[in-house]
C-alpha positions as CSV (number, residue, x, y, z in Angstrom):
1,X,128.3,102.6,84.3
2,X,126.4,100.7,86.9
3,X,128.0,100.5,90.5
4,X,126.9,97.2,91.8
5,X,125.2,98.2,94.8
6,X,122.9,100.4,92.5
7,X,119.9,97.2,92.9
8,X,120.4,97.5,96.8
9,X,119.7,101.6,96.7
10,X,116.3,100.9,94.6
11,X,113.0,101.7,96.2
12,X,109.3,100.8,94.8
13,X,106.3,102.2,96.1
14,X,102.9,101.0,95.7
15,X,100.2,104.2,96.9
16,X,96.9,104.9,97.3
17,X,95.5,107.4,96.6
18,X,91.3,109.1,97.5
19,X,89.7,111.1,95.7
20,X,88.0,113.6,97.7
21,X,85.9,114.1,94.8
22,X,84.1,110.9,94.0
23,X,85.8,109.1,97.2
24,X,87.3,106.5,95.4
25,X,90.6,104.9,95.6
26,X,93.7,104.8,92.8
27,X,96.6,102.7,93.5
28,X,99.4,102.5,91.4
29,X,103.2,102.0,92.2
30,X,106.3,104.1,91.5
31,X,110.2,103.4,91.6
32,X,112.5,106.0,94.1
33,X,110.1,109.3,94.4
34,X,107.2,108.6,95.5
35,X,106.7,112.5,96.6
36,X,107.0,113.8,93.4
37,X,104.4,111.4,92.0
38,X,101.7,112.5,94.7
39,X,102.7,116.4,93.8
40,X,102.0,115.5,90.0
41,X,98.5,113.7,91.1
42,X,97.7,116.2,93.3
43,X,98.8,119.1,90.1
44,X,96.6,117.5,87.6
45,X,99.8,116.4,85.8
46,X,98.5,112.5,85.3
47,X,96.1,112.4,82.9
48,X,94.2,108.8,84.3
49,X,93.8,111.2,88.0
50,X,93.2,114.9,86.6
51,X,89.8,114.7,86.4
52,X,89.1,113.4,90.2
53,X,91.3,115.8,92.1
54,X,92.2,116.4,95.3
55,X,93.7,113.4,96.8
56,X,94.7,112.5,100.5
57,X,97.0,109.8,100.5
58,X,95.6,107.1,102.7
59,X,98.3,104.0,102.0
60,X,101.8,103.5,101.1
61,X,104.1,100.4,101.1
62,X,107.8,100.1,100.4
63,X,109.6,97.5,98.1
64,X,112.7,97.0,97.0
65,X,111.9,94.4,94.5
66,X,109.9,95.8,91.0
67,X,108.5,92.1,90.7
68,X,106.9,92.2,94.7
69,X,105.8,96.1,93.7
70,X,104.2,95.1,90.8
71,X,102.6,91.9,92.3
72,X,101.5,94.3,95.6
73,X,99.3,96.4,93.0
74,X,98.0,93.8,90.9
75,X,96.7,92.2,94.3
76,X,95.3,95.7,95.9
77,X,93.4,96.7,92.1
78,X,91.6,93.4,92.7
79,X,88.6,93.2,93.7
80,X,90.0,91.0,96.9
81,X,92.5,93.2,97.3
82,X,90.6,96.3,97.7
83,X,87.6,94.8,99.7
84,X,90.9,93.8,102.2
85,X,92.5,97.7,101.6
86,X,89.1,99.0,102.9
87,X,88.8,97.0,106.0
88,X,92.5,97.7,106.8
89,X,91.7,101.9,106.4
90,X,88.1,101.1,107.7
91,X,88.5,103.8,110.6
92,X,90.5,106.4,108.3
93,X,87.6,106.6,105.9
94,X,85.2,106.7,108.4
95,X,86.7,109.8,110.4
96,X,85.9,112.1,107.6
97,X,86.7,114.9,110.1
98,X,90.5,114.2,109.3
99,X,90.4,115.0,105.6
100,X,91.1,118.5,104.8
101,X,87.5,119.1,102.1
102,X,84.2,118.8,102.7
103,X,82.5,115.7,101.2
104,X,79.2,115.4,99.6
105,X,77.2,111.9,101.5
């Protein structure tokens, strides 16, 4: 049985992630555990992600509406959206020295 207060006690997430490998973003969102979804990206365990392992998680908002989640990564797997991402984060991709694997370029 649902308690009623069980819609006030849900998060969303929408992340993104870089790939150290190819240095190129993933965003995606995820309701409540937003740790254990970085473990499994960071594992190998999500088969769109395995093949552009390690990560560094650069970005992370909190929701607690699916509908504004979903929205939040529709807008920021846009082309607009990712050009504005990248200015935000401008000075975290450019200090390489802060990420924890040496990059090719």
């Amino acid at each position: 049985m649902r308690r009623p207060n069980d819609a006030y006690n849900k998060k969303y997430y929408v992340y993104t992630l870089l790939s150290l490998r190819d240095y190129d973003f993933y965003t995606d969102f995820v309701a409540n555990d937003l740790w254990t979804r970085i473990r499994e990206h960071s594992r190998g365990m999500v088969s769109s992600t395995k093949m552009r392992i390690p990560f560094k998680l650069v970005h992370y908002e909190y929701f607690t509406n699916l509908e504004d989640a979903k929205a939040r990564t529709t807008y920021l797997k846009s082309n607009v959206g990712r050009a504005q991402l990248k200015e935000t984060l401008r000075l975290t991709l450019r200090d390489r020295r802060s990420f924890p694997y040496r990059l090719r370029g």
